[in-house]
C-alpha positions in Angstrom: 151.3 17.9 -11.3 149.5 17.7 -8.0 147.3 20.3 -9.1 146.6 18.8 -12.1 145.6 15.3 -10.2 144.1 17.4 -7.7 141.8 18.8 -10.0 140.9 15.9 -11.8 140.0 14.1 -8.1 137.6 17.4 -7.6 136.0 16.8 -11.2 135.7 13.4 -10.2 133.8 14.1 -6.9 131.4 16.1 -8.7 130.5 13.6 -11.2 129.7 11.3 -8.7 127.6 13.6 -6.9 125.8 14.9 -10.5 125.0 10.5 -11.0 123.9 10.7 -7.6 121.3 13.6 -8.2 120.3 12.3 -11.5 119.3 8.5 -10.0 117.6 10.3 -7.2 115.4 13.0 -9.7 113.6 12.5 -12.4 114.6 14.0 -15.9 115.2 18.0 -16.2 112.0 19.3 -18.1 111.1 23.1 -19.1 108.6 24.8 -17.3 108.2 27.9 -19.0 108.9 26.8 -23.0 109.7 29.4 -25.4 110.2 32.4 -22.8 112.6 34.5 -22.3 112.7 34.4 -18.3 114.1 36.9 -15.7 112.2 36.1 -13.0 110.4 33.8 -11.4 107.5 34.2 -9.0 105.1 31.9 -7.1 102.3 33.4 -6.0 98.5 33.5 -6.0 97.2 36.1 -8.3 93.7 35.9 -8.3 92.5 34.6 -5.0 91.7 31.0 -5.8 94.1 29.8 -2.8 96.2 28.1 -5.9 99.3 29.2 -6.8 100.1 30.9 -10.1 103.3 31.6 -12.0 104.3 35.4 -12.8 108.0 35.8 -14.3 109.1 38.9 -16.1 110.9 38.7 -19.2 114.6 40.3 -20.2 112.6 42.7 -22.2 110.5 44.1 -18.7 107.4 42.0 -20.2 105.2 40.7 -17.1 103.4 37.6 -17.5 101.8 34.9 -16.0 99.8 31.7 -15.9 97.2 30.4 -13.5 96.8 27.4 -12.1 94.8 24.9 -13.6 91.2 24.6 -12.0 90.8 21.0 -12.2 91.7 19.8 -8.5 87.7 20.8 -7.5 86.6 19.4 -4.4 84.8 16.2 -5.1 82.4 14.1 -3.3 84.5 10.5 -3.9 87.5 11.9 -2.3 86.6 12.5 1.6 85.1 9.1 2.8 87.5 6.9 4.7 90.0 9.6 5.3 91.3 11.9 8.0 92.1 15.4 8.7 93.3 18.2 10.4 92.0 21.2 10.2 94.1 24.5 11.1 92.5 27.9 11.4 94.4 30.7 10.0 93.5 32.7 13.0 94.9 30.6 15.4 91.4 29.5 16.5 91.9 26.1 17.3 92.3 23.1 15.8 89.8 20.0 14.2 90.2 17.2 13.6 87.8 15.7 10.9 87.4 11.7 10.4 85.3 11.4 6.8 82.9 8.5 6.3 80.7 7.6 3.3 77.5 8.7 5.3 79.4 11.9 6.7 81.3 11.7 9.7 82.7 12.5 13.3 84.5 15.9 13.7 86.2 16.0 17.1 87.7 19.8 18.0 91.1 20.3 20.7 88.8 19.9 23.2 87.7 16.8 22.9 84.4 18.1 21.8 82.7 15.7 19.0 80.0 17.1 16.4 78.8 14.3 13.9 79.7 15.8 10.2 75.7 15.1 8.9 75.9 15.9 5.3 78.6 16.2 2.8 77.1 18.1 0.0 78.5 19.7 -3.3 77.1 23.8 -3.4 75.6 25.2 -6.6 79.2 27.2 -6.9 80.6 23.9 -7.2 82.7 23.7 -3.8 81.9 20.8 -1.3 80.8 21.4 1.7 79.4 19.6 5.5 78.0 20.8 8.5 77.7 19.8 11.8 75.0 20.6 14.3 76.4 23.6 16.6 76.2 21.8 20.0 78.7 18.4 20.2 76.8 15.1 20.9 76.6 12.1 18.2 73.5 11.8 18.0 72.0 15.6 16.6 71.2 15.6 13.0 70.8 19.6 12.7 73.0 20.6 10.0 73.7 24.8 11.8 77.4 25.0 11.5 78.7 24.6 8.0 82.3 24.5 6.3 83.0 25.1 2.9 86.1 23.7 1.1 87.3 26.2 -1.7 90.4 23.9 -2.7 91.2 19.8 -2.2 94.3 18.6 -3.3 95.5 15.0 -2.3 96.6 16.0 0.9 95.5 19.6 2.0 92.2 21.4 1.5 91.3 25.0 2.2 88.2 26.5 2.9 85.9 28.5 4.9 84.3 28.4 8.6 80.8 30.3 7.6 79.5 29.9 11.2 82.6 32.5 12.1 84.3 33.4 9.0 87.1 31.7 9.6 89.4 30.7 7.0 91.1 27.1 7.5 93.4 24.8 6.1 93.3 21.1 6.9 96.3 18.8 6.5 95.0 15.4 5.6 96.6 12.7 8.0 98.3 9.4 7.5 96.0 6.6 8.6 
């Protein structure tokens, strides 16, 4: 008997916790539909800096699916926002405050290089440059950056001055 109610107090407890999960999530959806899936993998396939899915079926199959290419960088999304921007290196850190007429990018040092033009490239990526030397007042566009990938909140992209690679983390303002 006290196994019995003991039990039925456990099953209890976990339909609690299972209502508690589904008011706190949204419903369960299928990701994959139709496959027969083994594995699951997460990873960028082709070098876009997005992440792909790879699984592998019961059968040994590989597959895959890449990411959908419609988060482009675009023109309407830096002004009035901030960012920081992380080398991959370990070079240093940016930090880059976007306006509609370009901008102020102000590195660890307290160095500050006014962002002159935000431009999209015939590739389609956007990128802005700064003049090399700091000061507020140059207008020489020598140093640029290219942004490969913007999502909402983090953007990746290039250094071409050094060849860096970077990720920048867009901040709460």
């Amino acid at each position: 008997m006290k196994k019995t109610l003991l039990a039925l107090c456990a099953l209890g407890l976990t339909n609690l916790a299972f209502a508690d999960v589904a008011n706190e999530y949204g419903e369960t959806q299928s990701l994959l539909v139709n496959e027969d899936v083994k594995t699951l993998h997460i990873v960028d396939i082709n070098a876009d800096n997005r992440k792909d899915l790879v699984w592998v079926t019961s059968e040994g199959s590989v597959k895959y699916k890449l990411r959908n290419n419609d988060a482009k960088a675009s023109l309407d999304t830096l002004p009035d926002s901030r960012w920081r921007l992380e080398y991959a290196n370990d070079k240093g850190v940016k930090f880059l405050d976007f306006t509609a007429d370009g901008g102020i990018m102000t590195s660890s040092d307290n160095r500050t290089y006014r962002i002159v033009k935000v431009m999209m490239t015939e590739q389609g990526e956007l990128s802005f440059c700064t003049p090399f030397l700091d000061g507020l007042n140059r207008t020489d566009c020598s140093w640029v950056f290219t942004i490969t990938d913007i999502q909402p909140n983090v953007m990746t992209g290039l250094d071409q001055r050094y060849g860096y690679a970077f990720t920048a983390y867009k901040l709460v303002q």
